[in-house]
C-alpha positions as CSV (number, residue, x, y, z in Angstrom):
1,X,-20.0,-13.2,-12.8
2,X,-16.8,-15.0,-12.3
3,X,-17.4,-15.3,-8.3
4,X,-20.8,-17.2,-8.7
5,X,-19.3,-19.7,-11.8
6,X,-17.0,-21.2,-9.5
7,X,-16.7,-23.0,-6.2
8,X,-13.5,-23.8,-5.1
9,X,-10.7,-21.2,-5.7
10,X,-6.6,-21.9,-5.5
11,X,-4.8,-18.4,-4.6
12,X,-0.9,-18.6,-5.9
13,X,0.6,-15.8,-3.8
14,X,-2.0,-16.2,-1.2
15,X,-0.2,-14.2,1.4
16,X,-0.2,-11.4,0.0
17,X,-1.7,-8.3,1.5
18,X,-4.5,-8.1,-1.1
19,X,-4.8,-11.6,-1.6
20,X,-5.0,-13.1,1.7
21,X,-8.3,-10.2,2.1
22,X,-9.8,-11.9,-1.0
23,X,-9.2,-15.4,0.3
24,X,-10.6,-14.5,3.3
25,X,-14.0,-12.6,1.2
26,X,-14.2,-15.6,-1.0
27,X,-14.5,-18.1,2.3
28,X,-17.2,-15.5,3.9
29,X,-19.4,-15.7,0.3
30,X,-19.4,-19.7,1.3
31,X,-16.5,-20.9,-1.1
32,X,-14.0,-23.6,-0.5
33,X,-10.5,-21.6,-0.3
34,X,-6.9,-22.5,-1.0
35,X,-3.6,-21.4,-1.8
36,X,-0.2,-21.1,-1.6
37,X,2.9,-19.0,-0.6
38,X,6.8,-19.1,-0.6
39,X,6.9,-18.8,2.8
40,X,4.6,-19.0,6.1
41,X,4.0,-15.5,7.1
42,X,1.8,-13.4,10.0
43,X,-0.6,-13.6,6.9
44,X,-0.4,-17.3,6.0
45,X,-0.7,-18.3,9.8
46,X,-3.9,-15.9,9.9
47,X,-5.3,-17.6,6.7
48,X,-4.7,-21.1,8.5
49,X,-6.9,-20.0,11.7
50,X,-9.6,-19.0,9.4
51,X,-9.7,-22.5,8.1
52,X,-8.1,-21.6,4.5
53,X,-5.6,-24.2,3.7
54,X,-1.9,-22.8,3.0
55,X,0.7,-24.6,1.2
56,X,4.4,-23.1,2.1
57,X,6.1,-24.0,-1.6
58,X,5.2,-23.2,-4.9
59,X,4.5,-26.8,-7.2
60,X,2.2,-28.6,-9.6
61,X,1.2,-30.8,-7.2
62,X,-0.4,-28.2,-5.7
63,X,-3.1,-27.8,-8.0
64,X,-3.3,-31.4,-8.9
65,X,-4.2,-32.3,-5.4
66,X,-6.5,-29.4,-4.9
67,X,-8.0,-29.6,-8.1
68,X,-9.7,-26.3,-7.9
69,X,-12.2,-25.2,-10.0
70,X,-10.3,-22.1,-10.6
71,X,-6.7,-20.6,-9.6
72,X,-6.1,-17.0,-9.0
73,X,-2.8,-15.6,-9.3
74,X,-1.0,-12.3,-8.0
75,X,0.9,-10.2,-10.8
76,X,4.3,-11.2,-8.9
77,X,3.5,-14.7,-9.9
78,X,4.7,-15.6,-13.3
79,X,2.8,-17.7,-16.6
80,X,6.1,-19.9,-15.9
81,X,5.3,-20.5,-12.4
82,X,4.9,-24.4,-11.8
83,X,1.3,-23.9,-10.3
84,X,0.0,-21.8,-13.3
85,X,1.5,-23.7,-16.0
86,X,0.0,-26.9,-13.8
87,X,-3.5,-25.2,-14.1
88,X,-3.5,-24.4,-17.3
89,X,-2.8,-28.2,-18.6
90,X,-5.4,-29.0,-16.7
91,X,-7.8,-26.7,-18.6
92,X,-8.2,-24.9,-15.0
93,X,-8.9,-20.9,-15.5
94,X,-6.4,-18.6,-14.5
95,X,-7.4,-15.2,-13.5
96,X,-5.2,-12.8,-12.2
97,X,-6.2,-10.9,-9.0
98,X,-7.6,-7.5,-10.9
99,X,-9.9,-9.9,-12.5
100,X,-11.2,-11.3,-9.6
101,X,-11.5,-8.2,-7.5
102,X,-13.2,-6.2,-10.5
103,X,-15.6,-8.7,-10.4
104,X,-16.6,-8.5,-6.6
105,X,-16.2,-4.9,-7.1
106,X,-19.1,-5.1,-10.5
107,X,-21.7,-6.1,-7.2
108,X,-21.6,-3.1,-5.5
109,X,-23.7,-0.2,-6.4
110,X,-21.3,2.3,-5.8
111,X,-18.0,2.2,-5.1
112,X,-15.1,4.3,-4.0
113,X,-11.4,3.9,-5.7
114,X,-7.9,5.1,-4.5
115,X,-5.1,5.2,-6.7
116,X,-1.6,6.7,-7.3
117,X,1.6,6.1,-6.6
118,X,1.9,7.0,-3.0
119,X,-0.7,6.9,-0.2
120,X,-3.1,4.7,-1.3
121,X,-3.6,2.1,1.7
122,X,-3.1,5.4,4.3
123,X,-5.5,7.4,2.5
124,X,-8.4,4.6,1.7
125,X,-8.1,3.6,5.1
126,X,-9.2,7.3,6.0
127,X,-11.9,6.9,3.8
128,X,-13.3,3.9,5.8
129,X,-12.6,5.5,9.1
130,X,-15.3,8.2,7.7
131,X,-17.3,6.0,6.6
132,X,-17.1,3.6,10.3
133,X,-18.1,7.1,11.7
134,X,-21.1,7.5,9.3
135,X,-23.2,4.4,10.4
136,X,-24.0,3.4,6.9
137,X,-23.4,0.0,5.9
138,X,-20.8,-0.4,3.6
139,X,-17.6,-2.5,2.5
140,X,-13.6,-2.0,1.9
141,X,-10.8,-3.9,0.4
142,X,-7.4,-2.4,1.4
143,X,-4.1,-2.8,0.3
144,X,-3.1,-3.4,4.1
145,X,-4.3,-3.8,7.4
146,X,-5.7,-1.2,9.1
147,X,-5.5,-0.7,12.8
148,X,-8.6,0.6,13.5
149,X,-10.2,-2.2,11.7
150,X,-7.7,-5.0,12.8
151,X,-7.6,-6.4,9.4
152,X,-7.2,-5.4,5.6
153,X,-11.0,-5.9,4.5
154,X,-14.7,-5.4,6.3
155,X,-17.2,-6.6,4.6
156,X,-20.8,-5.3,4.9
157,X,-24.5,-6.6,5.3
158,X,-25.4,-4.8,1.7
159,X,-24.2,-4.6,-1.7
160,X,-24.6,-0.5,-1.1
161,X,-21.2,0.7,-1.3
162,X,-17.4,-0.3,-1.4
163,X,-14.4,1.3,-1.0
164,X,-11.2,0.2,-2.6
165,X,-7.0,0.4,-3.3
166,X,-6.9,0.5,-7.1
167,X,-3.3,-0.6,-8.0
168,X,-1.6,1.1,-10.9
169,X,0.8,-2.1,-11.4
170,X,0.6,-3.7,-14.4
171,X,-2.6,-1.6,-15.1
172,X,-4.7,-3.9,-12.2
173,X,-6.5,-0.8,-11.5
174,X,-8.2,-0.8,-15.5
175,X,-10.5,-4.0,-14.2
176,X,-12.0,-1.7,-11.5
177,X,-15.0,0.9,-12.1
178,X,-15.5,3.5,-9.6
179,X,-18.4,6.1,-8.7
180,X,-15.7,8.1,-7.2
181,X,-12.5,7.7,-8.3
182,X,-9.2,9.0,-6.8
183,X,-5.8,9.9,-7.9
184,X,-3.5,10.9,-5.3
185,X,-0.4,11.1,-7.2
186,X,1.8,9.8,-9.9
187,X,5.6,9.2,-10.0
188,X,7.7,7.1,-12.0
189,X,7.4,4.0,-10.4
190,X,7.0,0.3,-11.9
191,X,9.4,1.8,-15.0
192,X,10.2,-1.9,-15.5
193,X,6.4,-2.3,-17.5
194,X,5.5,1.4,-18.2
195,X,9.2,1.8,-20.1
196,X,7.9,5.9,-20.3
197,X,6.7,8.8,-17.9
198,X,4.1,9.0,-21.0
199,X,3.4,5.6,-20.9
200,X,2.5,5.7,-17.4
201,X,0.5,8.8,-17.3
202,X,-1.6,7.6,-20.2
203,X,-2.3,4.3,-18.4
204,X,-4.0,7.0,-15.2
205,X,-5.8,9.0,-18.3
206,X,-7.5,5.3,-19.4
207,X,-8.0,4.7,-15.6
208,X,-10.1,7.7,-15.4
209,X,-11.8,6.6,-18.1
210,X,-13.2,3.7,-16.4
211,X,-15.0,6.0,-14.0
212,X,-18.7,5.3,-14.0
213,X,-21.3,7.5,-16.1
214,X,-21.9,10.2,-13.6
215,X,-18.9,10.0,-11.5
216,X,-16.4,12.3,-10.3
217,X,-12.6,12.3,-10.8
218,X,-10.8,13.3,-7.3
219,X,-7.5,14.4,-8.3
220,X,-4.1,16.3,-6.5
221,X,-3.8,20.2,-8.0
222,X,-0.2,20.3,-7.2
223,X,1.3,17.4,-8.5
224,X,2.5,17.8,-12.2
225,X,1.7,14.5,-13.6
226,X,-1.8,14.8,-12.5
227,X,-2.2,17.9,-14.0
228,X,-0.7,16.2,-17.1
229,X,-3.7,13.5,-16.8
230,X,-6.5,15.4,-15.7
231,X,-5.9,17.7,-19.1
232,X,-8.3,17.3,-21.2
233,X,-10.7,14.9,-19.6
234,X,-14.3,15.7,-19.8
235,X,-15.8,14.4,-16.4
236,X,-16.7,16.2,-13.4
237,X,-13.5,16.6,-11.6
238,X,-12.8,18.0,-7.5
239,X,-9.1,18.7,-6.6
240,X,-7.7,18.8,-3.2
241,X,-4.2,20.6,-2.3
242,X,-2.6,22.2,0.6
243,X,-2.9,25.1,-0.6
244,X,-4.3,25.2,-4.6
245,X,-7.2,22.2,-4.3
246,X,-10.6,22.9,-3.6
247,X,-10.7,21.1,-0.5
248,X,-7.5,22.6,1.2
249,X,-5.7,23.3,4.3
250,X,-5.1,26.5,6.2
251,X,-3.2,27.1,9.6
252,X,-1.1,24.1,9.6
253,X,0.8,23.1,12.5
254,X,2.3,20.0,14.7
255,X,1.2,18.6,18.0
256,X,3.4,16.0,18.3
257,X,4.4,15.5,14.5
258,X,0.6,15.1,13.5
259,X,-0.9,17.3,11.5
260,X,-3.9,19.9,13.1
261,X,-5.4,22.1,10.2
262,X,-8.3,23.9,9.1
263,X,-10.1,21.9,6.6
264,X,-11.1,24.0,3.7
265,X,-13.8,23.5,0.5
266,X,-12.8,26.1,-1.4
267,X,-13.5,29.7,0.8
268,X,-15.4,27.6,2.9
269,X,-14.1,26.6,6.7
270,X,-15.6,23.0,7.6
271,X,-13.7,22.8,10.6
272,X,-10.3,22.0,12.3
273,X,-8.8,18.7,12.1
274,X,-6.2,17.2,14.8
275,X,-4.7,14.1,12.7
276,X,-3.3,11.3,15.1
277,X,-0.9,9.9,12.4
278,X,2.3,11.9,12.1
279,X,3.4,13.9,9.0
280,X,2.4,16.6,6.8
281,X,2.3,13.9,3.9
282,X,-1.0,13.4,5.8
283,X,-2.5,16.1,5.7
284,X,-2.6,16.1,2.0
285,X,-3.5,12.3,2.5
286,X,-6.6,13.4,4.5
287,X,-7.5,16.1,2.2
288,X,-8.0,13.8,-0.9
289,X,-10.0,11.5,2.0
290,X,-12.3,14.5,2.7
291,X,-12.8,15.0,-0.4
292,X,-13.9,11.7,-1.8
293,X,-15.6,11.6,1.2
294,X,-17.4,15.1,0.5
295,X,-18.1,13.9,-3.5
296,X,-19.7,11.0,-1.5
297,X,-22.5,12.9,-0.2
298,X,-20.6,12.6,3.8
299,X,-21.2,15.8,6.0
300,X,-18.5,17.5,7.1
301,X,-18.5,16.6,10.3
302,X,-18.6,13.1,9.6
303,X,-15.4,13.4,8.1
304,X,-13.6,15.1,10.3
305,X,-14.7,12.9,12.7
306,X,-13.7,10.1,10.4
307,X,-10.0,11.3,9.7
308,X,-9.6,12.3,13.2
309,X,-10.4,8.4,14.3
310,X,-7.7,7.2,12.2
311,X,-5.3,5.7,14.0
312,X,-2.9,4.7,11.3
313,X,-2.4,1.3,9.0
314,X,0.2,-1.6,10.0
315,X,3.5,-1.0,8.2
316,X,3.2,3.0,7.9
317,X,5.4,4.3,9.9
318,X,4.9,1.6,12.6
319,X,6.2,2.0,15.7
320,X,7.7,-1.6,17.3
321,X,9.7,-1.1,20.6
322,X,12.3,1.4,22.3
323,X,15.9,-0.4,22.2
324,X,18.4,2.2,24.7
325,X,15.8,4.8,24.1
326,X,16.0,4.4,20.5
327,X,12.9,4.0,18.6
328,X,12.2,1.0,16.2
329,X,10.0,1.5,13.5
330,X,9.0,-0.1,10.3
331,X,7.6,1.8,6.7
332,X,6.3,-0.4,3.7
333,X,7.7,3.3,1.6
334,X,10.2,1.7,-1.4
335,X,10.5,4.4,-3.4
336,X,12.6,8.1,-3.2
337,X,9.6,10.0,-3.1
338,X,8.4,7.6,0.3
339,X,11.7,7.7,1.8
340,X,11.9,11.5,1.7
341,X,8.5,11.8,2.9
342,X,9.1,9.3,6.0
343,X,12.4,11.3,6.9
344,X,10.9,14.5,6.6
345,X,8.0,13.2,8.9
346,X,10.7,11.8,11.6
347,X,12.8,15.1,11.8
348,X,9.3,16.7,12.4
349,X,8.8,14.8,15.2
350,X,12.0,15.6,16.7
351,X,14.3,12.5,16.6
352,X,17.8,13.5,17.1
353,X,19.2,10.6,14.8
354,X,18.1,8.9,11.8
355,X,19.1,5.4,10.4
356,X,17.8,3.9,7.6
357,X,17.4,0.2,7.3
358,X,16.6,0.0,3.3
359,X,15.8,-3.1,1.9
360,X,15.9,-2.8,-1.9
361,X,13.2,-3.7,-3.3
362,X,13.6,-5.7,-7.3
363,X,16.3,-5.3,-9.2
364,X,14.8,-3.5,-11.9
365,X,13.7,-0.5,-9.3
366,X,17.2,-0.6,-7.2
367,X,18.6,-0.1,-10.8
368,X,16.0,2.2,-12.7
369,X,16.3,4.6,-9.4
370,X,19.9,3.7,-8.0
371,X,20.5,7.7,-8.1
372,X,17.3,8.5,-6.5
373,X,17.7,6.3,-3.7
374,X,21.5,7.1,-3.0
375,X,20.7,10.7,-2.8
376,X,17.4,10.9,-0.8
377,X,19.6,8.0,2.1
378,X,22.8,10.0,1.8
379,X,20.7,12.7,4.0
380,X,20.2,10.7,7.2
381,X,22.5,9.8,9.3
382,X,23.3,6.3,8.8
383,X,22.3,3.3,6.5
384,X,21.9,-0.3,6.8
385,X,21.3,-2.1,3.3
386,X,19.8,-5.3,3.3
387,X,19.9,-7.9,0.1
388,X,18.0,-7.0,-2.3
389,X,14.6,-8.2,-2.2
390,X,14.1,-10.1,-5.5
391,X,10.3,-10.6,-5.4
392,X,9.2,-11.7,-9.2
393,X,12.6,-10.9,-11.2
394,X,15.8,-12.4,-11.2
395,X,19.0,-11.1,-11.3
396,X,20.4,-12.2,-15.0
397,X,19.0,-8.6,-16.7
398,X,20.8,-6.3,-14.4
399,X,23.3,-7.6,-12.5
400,X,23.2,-5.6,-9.3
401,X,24.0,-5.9,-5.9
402,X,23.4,-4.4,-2.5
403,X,26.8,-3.8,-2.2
404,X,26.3,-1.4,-5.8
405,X,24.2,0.8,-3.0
406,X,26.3,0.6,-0.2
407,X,29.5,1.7,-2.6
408,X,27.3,5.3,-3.7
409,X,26.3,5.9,-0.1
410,X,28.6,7.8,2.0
411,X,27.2,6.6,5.2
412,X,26.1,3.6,3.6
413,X,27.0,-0.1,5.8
414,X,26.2,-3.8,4.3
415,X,24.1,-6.5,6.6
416,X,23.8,-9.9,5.0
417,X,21.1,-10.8,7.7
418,X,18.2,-9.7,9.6
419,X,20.5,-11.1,12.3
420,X,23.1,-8.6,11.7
421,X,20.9,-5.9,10.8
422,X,19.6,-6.2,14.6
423,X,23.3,-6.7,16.0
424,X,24.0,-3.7,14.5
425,X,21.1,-1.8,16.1
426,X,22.1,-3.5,19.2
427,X,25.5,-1.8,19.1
428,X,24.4,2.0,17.8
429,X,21.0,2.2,19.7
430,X,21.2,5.4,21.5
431,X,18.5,7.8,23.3
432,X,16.8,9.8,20.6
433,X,17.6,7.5,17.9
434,X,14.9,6.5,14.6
435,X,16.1,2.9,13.4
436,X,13.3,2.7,10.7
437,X,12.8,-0.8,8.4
438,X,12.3,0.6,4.8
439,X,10.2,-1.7,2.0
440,X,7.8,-3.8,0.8
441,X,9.4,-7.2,1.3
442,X,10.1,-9.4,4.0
443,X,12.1,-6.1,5.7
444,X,9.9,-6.1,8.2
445,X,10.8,-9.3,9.8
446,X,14.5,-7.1,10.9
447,X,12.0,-5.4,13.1
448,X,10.2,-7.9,14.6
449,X,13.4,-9.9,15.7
450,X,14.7,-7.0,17.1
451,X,11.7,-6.5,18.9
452,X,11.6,-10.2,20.3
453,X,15.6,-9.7,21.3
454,X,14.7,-6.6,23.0
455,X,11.9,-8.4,25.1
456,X,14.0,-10.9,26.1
457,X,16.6,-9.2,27.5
């Protein structure tokens, strides 16, 4: 097992929402722990005060000083990076973060995986609120940090169960093996490696294939491409849908924004469920929840306890502070299908205006779905476009801008800086407003300074 062969581990992209859980896993099983990150972060300062050392930079000298017995690397961390290609002449191994994760995973003996394009860290995170509520012993690994928990990861006293964010980029999620294995969706996302909608719905057909002898398939009956992948497989399946899954939802209202429902297997009421996280995108996220939950062996109410106790994840839909009685609020959402579903949510809860702060996230995906975006924004009321967030790509394949967005949009504004991005706020803020922070990289920080001006005033 690769956890057990080695003692001292390097983490290249080590504040990373995944990665900085595993760094901090690795230091509870007793290894020595190190990494590295572009820049310091709420997650790198974290890492620090749990005695993991963080170096801000990415360079050989890195590795050569640490000399770790092995280096792990995130998949936005290239084979040209100066740390990898350092641990390779070194005759270090390199494994990527699958690799690693697959192997803690391989120790449990049975575990519970989320995948799909959208929902994945909200709807695992359900699954361990049920599971808190259960009193058995068990483990998670998240793909963010979940209130309830105050972290991304809880590690248990037994090896009896874990659940787990299985991540469809770059195929991570084929080094994972689940007992119950969950698909909550799939849209055309990461086009930049899958090239296809084929490709990428084959890649969920050989995911499900890695689902343990004996295992059940958890899958969503009213999304097309899951219907496209669940086609023909041959192992015990159990669909969830608002209104075509087994496990369904009748008598659907809002208190609030958050969902309140009768939870449904098949004709059979379990009970009424009053979510405390807003949108109706959550009621289908707490349906797959219950169930996996259900496939599990969990009583019903168990779960509904569970999902009722779930008080949301950091970065979905995260409130921040009131600025002239406009609300701030941050989503991690960077794709059409997110941003529609986060609108939809806020105009259920009532706010009188919307404005978008979208950060673009790669080039390839501001490209790829330049359309998509322009036409799900051009329905709020106003837009603030940050730079692009480059993450692992550079520019020189694609040659777009920001600016390209903010010349489609129709209510579309440029900010070249957090710091404008707030003054901007600053100037429109009005009661009733939604300022939301839209993305998956550093977009978030726009929402903390405004936050910080605001309490300072």
């Amino acid at each position: 097992m690769i956890i057990d062969s080695y003692g001292k581990y390097f983490l290249s992209g080590i504040g990373g929402s995944s990665m900085s859980s595993l760094a901090k896993i690795l230091k509870l099983r007793g290894k020595d722990v190190c990494g590295s990150d572009m820049q310091s972060s709420a997650a790198t300062d974290s890492l620090t005060e749990n005695g993991i050392r963080v170096k801000i930079g990415q360079k050989a000298e890195n590795i050569s000083g640490e000399h770790p017995d092995a280096v792990v690397k995130t998949d936005a961390v290239s084979d040209e990076n100066p740390e990898i290609k350092a641990a390779k002449e070194l005759g270090i191994p390199v494994f990527r973060r699958a690799e690693l994760l697959g192997a803690l995973l391989d120790g449990y003996k049975k575990t519970v995986g989320v995948a799909g394009t959208h929902g994945k860290t909200t709807t695992s995170s359900m699954i361990t609120s049920v599971f808190m509520e259960s009193g058995l012993d068990f483990s998670a690994i998240l793909g963010g940090n979940m209130k309830r928990l105050g972290a991304g990861y809880t590690i248990g006293k037994t090896d009896d169960v874990c659940v787990f964010e299985s991540c469809e980029y770059k195929e991570s999620y084929l080094h994972f093996r689940s007992d119950v294995s969950v698909v909550l969706n799939i849209a055309e996302d990461h086009m930049e490696y899958f090239k296809t909608r084929e490709n990428l719905i084959n890649s969920f057909r050989t995911y499900l294939k890695n689902t343990k002898p004996g295992g059940t398939v958890v899958y969503n009956a009213e999304d097309e491409a899951s219907l496209l992948m669940i086609d023909g497989y041959d192992g015990a399946t159990v669909s969830f849908g608002i209104e075509k899954g087994r496990f369904n939802a009748k008598n659907i209202s809002t208190d609030k924004g958050c969902g309140v429902f009768d939870l449904y297997d098949g004709l059979n009421r379990l009970g009424t469920v009053h979510l405390a996280i807003p949108g109706l995108h959550n009621v289908k996220n707490a349906l797959a929840a219950a169930a996996a939950c259900t496939v599990y062996g969990l009583d019903p109410e168990t779960v509904i306890r569970g999902l009722e106790a779930y008080s949301g994840a950091e970065r979905r839909f995260e409130y921040h502070c009131i600025v002239n009685g406009a609300v701030i609020a941050d989503d991690y959402g960077h794709h059409p299908d997110a941003y529609k579903v986060t609108f939809d949510t806020a105009r259920a809860v009532g706010f009188k205006r919307i404005i978008a702060i979208h950060q673009p996230h790669t080039f390839s995906r501001t490209k790829m779905l330049m359309d998509d975006f322009v036409s799900v924004l051009s329905t709020v009321d106003h837009v603030l476009v940050a730079p692009i967030y480059a993450a692992r790509e550079t520019n020189d394949l694609y040659n777009i801008y920001a600016e390209d967005v903010v010349a489609k949009l129709p209510n579309g504004e440029y900010c070249e800086s957090f710091e404008k991005i707030a003054e901007r706020v600053f100037e429109m803020a009005r009661d009733g407003d939604l300022f939301i922070t839209l993305g998956c990289g550093d977009i978030y920080k726009a929402a903390k300074l405004i936050t910080k001006m605001q309490a300072e005033k």
